[in-house]
ROSE-4610 file (N, C-alpha, C; in Angstrom, 1 decimal, always signed):
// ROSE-4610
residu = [X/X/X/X/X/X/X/X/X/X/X/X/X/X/X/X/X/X/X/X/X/X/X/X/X/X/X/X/X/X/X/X/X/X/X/X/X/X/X/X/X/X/X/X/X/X/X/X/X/X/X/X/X/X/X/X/X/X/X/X/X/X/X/X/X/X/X/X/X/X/X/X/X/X/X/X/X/X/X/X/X/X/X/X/X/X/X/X/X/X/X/X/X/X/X/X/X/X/X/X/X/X/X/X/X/X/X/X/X/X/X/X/X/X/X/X/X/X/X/X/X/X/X/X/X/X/X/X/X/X/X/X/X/X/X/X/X/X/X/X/X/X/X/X/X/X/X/X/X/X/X/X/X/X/X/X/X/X/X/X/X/X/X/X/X/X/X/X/X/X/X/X/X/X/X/X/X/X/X/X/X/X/X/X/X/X/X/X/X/X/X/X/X/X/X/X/X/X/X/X/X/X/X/X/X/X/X/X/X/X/X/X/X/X/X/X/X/X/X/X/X/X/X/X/X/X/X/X/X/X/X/X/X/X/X/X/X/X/X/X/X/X/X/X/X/X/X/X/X/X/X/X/X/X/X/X/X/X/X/X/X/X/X/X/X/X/X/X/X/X/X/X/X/X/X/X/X/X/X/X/X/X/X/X/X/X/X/X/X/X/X/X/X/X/X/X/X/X/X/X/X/X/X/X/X/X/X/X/X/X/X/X/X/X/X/X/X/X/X/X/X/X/X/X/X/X/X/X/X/X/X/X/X/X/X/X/X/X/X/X/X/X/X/X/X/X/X/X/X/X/X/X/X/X/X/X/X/X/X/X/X/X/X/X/X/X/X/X/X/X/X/X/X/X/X/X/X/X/X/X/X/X/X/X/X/X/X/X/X/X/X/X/X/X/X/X/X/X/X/X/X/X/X/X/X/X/X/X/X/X/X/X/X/X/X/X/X/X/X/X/X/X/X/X/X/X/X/X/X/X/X/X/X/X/X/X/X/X/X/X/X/X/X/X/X/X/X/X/X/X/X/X/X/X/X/X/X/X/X/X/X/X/X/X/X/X/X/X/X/X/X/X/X/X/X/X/X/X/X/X/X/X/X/X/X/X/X/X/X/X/X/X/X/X/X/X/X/X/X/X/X/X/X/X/X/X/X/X/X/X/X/X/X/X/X/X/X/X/X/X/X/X/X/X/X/X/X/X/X/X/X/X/X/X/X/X/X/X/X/X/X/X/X/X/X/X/X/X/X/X/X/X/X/X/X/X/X/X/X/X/X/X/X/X/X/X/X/X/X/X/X/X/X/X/X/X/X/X/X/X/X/X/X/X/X/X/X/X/X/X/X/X/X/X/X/X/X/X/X/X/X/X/X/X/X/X/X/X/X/X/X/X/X/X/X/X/X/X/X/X/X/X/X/X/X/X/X/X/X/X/X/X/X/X/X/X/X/X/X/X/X/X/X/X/X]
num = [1/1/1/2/2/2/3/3/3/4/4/4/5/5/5/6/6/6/7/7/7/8/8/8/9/9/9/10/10/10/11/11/11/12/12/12/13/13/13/14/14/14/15/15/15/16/16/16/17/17/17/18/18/18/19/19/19/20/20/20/21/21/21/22/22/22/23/23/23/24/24/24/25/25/25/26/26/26/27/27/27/28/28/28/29/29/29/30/30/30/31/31/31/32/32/32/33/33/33/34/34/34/35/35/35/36/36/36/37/37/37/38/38/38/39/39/39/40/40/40/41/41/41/42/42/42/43/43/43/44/44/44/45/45/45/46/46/46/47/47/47/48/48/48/49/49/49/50/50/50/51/51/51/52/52/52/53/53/53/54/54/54/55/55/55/56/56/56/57/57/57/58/58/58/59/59/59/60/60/60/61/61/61/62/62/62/63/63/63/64/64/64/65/65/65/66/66/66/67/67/67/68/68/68/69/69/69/70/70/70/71/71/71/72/72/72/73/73/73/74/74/74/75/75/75/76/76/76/77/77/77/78/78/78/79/79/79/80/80/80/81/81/81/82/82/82/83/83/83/84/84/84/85/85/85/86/86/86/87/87/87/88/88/88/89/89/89/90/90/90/91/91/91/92/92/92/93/93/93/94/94/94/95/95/95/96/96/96/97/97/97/98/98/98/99/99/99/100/100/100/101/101/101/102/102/102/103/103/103/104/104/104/105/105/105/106/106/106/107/107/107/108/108/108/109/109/109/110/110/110/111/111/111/112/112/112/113/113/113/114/114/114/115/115/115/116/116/116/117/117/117/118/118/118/119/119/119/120/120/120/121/121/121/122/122/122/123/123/123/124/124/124/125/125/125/126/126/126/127/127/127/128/128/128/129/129/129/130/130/130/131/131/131/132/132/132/133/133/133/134/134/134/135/135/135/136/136/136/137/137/137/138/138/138/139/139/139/140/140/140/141/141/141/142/142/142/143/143/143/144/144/144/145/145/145/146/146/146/147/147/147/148/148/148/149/149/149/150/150/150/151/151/151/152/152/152/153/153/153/154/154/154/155/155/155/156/156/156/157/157/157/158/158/158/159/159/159/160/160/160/161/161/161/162/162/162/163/163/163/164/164/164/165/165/165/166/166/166/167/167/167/168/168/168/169/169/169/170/170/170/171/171/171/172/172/172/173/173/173/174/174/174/175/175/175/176/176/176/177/177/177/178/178/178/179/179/179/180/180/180/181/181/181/182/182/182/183/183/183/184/184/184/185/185/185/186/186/186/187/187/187/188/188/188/189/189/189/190/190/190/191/191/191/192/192/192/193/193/193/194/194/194/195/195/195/196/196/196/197/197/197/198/198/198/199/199/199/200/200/200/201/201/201/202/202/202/203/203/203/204/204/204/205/205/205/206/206/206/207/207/207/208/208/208/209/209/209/210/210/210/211/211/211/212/212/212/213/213/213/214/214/214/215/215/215]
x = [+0.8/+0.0/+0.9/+1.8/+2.9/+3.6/+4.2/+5.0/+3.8/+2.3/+1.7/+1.4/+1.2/+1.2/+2.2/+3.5/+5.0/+4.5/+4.2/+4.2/+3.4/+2.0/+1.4/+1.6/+2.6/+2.9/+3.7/+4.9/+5.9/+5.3/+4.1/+3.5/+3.0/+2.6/+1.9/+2.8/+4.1/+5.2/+5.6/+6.0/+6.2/+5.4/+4.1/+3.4/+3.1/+2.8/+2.8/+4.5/+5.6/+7.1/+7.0/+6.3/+6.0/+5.2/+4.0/+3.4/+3.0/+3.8/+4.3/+5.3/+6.3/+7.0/+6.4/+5.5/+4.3/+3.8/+3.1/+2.9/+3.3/+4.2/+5.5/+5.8/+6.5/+7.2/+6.3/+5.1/+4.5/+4.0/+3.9/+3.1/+4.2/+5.6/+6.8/+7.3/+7.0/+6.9/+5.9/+4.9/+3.8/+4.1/+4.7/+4.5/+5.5/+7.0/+8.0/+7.8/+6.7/+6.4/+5.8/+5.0/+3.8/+4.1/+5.2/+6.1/+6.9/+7.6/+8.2/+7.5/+6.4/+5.6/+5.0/+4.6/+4.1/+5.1/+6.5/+7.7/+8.1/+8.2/+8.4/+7.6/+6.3/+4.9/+5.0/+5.6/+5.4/+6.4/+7.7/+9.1/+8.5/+7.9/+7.3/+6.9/+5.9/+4.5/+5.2/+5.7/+6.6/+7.4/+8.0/+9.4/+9.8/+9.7/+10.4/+9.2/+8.1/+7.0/+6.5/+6.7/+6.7/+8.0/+9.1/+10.5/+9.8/+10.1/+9.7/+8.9/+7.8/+6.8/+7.5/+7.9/+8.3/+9.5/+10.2/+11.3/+11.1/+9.9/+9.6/+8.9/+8.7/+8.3/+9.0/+10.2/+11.4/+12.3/+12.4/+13.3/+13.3/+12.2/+12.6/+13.1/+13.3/+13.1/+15.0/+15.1/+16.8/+17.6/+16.5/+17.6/+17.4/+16.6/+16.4/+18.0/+17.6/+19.0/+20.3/+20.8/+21.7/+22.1/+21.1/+21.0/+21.3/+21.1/+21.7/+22.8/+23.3/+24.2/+25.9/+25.2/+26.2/+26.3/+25.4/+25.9/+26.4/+27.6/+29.2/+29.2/+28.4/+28.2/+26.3/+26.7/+25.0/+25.2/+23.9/+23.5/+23.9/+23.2/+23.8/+23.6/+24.4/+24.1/+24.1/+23.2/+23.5/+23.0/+23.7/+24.0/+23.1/+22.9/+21.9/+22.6/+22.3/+22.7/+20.9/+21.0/+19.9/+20.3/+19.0/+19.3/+18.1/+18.4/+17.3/+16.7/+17.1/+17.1/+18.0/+19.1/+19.5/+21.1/+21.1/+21.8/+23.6/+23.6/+25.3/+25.0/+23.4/+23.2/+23.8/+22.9/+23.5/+23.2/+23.5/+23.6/+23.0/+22.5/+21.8/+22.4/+22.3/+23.1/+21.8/+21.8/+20.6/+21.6/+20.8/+21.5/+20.3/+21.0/+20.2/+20.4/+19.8/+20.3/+18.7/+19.9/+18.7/+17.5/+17.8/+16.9/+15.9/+15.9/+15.2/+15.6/+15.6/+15.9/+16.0/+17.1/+17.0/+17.9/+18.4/+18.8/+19.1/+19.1/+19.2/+20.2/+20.9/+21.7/+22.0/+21.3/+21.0/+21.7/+22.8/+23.7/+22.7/+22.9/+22.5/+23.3/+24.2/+25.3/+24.7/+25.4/+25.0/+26.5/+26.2/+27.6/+27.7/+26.7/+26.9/+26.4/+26.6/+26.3/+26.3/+26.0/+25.4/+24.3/+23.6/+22.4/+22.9/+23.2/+23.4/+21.8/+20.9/+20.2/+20.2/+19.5/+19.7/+18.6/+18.1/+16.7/+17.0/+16.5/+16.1/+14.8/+14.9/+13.8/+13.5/+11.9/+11.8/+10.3/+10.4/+9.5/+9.3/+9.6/+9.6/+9.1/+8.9/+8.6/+9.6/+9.6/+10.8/+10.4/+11.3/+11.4/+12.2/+13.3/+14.2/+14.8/+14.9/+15.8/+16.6/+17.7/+18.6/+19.4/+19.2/+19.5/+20.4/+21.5/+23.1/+22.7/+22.9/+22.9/+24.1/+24.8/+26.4/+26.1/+26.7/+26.3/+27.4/+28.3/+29.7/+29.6/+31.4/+31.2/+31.4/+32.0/+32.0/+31.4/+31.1/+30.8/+32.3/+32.0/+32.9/+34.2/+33.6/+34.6/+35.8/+35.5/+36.0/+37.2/+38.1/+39.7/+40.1/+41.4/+42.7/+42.7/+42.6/+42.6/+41.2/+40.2/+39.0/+39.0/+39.6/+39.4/+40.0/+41.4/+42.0/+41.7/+41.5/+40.9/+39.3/+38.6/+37.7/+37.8/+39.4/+39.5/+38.7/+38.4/+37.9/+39.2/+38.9/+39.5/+39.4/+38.6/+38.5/+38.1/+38.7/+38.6/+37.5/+37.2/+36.2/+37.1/+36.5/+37.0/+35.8/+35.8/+34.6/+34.7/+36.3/+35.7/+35.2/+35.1/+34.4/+32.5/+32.5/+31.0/+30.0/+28.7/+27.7/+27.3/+26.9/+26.1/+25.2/+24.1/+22.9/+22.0/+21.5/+21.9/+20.1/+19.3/+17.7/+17.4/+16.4/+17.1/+15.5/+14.4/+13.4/+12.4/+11.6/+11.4/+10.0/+10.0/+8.6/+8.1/+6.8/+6.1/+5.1/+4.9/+3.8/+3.9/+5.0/+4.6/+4.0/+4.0/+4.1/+5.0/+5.5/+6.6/+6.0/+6.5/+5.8/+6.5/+7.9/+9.3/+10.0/+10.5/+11.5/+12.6/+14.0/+14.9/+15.9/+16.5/+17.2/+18.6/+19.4/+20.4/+20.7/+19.7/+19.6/+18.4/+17.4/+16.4/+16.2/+15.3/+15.6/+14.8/+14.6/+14.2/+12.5/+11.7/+10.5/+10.1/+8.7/+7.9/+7.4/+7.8/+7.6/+5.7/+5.3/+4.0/+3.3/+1.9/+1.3/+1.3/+1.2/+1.0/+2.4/+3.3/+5.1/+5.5/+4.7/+5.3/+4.4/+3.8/+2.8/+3.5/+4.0/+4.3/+5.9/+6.6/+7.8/+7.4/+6.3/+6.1/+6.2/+5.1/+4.3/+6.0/+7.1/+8.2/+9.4/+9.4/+10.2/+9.7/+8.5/+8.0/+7.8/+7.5/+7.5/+9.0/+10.0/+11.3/+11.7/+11.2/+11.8/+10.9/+9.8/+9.0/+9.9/+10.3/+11.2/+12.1/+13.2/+14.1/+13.7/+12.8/+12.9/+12.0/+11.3/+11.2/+12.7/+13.7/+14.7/+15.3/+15.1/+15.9/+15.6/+14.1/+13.6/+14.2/+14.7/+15.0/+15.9/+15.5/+17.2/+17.6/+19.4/+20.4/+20.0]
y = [-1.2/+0.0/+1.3/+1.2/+2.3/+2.3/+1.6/+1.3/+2.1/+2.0/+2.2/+3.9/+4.1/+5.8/+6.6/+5.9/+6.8/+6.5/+5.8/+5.6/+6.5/+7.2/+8.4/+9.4/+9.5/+10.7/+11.1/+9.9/+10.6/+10.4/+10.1/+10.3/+11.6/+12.1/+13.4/+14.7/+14.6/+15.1/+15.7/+14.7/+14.4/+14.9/+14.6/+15.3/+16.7/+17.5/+18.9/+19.8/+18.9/+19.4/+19.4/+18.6/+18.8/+19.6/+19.9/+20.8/+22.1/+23.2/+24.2/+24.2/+23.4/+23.4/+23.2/+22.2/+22.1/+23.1/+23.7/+25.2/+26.2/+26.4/+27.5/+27.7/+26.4/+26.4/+26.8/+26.3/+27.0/+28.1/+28.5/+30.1/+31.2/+30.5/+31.3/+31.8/+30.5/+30.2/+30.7/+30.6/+31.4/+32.9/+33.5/+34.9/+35.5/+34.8/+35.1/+35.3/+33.9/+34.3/+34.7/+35.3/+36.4/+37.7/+38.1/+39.2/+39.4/+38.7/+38.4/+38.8/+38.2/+38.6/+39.9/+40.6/+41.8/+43.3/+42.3/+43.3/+43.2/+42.1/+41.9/+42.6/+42.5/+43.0/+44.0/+44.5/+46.3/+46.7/+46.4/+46.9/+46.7/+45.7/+45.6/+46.6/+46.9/+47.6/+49.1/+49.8/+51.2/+51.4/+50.1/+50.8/+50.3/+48.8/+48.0/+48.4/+48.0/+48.1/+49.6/+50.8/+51.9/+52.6/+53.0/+52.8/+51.7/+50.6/+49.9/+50.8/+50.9/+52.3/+53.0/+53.9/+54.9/+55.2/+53.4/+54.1/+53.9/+52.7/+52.8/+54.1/+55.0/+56.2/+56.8/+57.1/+58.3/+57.4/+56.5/+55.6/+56.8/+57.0/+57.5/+59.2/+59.8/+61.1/+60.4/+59.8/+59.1/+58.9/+58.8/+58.2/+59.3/+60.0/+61.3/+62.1/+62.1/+62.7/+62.4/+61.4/+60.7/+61.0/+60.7/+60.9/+62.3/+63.2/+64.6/+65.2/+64.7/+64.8/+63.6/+63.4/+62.4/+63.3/+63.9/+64.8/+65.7/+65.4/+66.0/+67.5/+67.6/+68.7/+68.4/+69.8/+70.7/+71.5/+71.6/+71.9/+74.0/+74.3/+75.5/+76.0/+76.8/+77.3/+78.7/+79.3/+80.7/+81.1/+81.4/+82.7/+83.9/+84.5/+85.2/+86.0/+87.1/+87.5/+88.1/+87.3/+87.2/+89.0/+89.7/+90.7/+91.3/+91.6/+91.7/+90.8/+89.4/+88.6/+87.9/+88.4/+88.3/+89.5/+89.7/+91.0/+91.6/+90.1/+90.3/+90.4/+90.0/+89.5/+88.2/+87.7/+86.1/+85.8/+84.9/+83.9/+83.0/+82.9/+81.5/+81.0/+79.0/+79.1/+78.4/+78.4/+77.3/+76.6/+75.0/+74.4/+73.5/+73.6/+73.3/+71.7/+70.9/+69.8/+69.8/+69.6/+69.4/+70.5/+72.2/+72.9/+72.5/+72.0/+71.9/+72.0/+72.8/+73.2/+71.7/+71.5/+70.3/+70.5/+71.6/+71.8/+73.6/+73.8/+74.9/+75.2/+76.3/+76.3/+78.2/+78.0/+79.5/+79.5/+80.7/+81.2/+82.6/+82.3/+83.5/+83.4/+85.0/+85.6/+86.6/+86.1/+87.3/+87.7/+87.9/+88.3/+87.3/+86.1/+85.5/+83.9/+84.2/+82.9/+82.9/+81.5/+81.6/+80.2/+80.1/+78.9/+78.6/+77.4/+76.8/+76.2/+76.0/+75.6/+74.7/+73.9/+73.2/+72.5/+72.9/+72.4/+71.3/+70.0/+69.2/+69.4/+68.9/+68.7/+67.8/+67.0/+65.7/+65.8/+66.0/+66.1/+67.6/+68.6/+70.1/+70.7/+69.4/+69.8/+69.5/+70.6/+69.8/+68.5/+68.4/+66.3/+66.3/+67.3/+66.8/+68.2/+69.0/+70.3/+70.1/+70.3/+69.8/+71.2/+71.8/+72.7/+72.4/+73.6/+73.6/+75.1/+74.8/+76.4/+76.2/+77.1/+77.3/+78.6/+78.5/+79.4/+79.6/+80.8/+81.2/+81.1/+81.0/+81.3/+82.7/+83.5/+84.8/+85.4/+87.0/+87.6/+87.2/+87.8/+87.7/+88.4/+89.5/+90.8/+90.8/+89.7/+89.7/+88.5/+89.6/+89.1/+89.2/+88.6/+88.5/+89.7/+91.0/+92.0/+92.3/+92.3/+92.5/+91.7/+90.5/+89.3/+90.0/+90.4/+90.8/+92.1/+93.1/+94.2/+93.5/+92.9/+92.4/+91.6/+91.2/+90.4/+88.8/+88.6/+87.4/+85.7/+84.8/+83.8/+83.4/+83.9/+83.0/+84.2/+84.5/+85.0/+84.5/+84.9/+84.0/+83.0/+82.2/+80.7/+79.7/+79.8/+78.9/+77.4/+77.1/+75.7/+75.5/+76.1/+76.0/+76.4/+76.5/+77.1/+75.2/+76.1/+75.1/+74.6/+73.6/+73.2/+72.4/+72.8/+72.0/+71.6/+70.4/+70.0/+69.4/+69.7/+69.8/+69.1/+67.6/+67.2/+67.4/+67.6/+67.6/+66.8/+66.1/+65.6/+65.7/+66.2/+66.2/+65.0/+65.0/+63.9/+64.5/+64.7/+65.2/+66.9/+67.4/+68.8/+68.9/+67.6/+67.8/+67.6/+68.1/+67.9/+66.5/+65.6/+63.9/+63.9/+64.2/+63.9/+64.8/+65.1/+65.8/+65.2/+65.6/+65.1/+65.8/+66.1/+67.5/+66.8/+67.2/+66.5/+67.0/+68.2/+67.8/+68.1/+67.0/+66.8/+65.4/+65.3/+64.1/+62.7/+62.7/+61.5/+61.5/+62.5/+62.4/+63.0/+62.6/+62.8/+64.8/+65.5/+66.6/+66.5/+67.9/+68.0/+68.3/+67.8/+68.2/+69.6/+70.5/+71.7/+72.6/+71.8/+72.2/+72.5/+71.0/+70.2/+71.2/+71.5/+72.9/+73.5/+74.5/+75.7/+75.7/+74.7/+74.9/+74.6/+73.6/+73.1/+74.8/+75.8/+76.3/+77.4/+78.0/+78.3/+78.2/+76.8/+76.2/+76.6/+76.5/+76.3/+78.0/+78.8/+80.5/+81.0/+80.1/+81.2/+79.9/+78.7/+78.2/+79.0/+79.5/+80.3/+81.7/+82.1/+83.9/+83.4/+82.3/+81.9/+81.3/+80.9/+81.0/+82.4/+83.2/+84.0/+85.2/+84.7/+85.6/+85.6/+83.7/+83.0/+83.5/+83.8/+84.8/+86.1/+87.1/+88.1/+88.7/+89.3/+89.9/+90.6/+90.0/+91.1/+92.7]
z = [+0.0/+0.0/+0.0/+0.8/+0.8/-0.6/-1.1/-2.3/-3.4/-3.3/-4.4/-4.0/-3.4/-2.5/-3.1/-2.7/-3.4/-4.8/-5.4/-6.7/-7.3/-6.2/-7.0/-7.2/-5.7/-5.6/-6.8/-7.2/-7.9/-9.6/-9.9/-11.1/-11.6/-10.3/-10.3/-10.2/-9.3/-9.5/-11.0/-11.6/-13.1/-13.5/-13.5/-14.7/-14.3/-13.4/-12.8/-13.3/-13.2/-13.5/-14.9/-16.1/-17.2/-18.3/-17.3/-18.0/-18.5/-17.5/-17.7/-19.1/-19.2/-20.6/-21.4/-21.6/-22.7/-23.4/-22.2/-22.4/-23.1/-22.6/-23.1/-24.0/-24.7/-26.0/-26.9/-27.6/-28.3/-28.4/-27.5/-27.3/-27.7/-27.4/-27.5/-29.1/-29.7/-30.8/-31.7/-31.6/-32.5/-31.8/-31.1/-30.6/-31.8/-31.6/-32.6/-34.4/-35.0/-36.0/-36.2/-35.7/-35.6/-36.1/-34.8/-35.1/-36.4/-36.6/-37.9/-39.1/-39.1/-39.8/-40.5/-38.9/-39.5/-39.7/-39.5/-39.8/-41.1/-41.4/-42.9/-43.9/-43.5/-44.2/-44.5/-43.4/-43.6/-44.1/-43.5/-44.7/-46.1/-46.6/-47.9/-48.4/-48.2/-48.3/-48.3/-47.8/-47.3/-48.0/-48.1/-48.8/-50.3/-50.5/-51.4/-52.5/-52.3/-53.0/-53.7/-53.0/-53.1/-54.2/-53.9/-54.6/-56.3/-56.0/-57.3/-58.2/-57.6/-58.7/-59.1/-58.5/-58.7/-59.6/-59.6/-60.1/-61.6/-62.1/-63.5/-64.6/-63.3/-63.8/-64.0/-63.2/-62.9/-64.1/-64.5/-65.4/-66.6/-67.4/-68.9/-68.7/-67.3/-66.8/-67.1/-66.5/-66.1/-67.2/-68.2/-69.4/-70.5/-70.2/-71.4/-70.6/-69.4/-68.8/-69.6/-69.6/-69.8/-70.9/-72.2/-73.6/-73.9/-73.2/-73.3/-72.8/-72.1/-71.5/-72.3/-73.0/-73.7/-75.2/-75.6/-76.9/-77.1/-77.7/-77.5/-78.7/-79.8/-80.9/-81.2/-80.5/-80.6/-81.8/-82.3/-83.6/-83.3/-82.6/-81.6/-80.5/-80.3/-78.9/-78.3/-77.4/-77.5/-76.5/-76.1/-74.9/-74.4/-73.0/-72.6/-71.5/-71.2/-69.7/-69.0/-67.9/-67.2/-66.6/-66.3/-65.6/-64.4/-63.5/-62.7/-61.9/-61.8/-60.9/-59.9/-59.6/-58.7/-58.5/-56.9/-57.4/-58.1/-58.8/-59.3/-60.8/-60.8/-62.4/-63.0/-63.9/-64.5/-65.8/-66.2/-67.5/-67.7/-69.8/-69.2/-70.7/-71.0/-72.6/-72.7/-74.2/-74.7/-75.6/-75.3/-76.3/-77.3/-78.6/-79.3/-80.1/-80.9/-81.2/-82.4/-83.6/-85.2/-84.9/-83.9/-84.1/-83.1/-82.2/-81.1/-79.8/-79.0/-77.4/-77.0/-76.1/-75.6/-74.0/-73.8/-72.1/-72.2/-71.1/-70.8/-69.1/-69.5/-68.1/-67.5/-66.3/-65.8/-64.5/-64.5/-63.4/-62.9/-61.8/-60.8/-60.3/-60.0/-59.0/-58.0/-56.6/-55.7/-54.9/-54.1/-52.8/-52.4/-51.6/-51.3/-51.1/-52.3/-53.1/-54.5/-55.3/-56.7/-56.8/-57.9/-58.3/-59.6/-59.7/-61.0/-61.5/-62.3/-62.8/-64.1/-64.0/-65.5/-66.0/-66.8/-67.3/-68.4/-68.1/-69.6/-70.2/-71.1/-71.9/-72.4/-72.8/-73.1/-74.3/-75.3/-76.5/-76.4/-75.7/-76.1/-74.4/-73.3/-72.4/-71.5/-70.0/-69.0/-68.7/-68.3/-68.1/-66.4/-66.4/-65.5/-64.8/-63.9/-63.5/-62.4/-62.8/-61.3/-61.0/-59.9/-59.2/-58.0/-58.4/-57.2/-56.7/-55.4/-54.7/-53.7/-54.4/-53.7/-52.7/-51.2/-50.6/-49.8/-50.3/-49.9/-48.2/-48.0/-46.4/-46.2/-46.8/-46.6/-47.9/-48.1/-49.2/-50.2/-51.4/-52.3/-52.4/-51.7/-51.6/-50.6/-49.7/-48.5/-48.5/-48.7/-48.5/-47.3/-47.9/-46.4/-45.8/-46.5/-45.8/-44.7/-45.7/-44.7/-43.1/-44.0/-42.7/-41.3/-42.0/-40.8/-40.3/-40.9/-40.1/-39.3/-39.6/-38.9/-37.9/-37.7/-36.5/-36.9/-38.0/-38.2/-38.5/-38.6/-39.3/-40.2/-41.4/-42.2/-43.6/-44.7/-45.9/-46.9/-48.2/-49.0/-49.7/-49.3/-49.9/-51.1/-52.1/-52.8/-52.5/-52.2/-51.8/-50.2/-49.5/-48.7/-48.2/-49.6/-50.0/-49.7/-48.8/-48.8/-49.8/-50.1/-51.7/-50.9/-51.4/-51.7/-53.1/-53.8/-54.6/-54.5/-55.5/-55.7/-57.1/-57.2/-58.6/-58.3/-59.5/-59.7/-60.7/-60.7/-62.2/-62.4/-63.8/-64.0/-64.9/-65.0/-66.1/-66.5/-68.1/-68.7/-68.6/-67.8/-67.3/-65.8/-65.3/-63.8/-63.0/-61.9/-61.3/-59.8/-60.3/-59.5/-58.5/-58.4/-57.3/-57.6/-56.1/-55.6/-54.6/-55.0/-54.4/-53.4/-52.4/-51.6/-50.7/-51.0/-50.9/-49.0/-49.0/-46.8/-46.4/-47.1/-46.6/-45.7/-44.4/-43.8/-44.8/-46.0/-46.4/-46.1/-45.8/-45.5/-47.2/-47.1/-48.8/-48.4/-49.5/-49.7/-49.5/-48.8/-48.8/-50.5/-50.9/-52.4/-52.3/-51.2/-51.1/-51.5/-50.9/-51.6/-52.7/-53.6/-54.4/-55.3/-55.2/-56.2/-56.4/-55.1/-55.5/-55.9/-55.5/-56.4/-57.9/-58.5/-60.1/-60.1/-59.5/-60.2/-60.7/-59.7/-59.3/-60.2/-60.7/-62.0/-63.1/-62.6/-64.8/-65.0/-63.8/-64.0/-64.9/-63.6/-64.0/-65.2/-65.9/-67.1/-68.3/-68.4/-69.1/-69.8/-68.1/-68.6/-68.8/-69.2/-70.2/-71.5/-71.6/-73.2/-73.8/-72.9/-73.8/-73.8/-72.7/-73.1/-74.4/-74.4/-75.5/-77.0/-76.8/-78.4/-78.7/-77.2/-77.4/-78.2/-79.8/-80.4/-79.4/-80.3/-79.5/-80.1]
């Protein structure tokens, strides 16, 4: 009778010390691929999936680029001086190929800075504008001498100039994406993304009709 007593006890033992791990393991397990799951999902969906679109669209913007930028003799080319928009005054060239506009390039100078501009074109419309804004550390004027009567360290130096670097693209005549070389990676607002289209296509407008102007 004793022999069969210990014998319950240590059955019940056992199975009480086993069941909690029974437990466990699965729950542990379906929690992990659970998670997994809905991380993978979403990296998807955000990022890989989004990018993909986008870039079969920006593709023919990329290659019209390219294609113009590889043609070594333009049909002609001619020259502009921009006036009244910015205060050192600037330049702009057109380049031509078989009689059709196909880029454009506009300097604005100031004291303390300059904007390089550069328009493509893609069937007689922009396609592509990629904008440099160099932004001196000191005015232009400001030499060794200034420095030092100012008690300062540092003279105008161009390579020490900020650049920020704005590639833009349009499709159809609309501007779809924008790119900012110190922006944190967040999507520009539609309300932005307006008023710069509307901003580009104003100041690419008053270059070609400079472009008509006789000398």
């Amino acid at each position: 009778m004793r022999v069969k007593l210990l014998y319950l006890v240590f059955i019940l033992l056992v199975t009480a010390g086993l069941s909690p791990a029974r437990e466990k393991a699965p729950l542990m397990e379906a929690v992990t691929k659970q998670d997994t799951m809905k991380l993978r999902a979403t990296f998807n969906e955000e990022d890989i999936l989004a990018n993909e679109y986008l870039k079969k669209r920006l593709k023919p913007i990329q290659t019209n680029f390219k294609r113009i930028n590889s043609i070594r003799k333009w049909s002609s080319v001619k020259k502009k001086n921009i006036e009244g928009e910015s205060a050192e005054g600037g330049e702009a060239t057109f380049y031509y190929k078989d009689n059709h506009l196909e880029k454009v390039m506009a300097r604005h100078y100031g004291e303390m800075g300059q904007v390089l501009i550069e328009y493509y074109l893609l069937k007689g419309r922009l396609s592509f504008v990629f904008e440099k804004d160099y932004q001196y550390n000191r005015p232009m004027f400001y030499d060794v001498k200034a420095m030092k009567e100012s008690g300062d360290i540092e003279a105008f130096d161009f390579k020490k100039s900020e650049i920020t670097e704005t590639r833009n693209y349009f499709e159809k005549g609309n501007l779809i994406h924008i790119v900012n070389s110190q922006d944190c990676g967040a999507p520009f607002s539609e309300e932005y993304t307006r008023e710069e289209e509307k901003s580009i296509t104003e100041g690419f407008e008053r270059l070609l009709k400079l472009s008509q102007e006789k000398e």
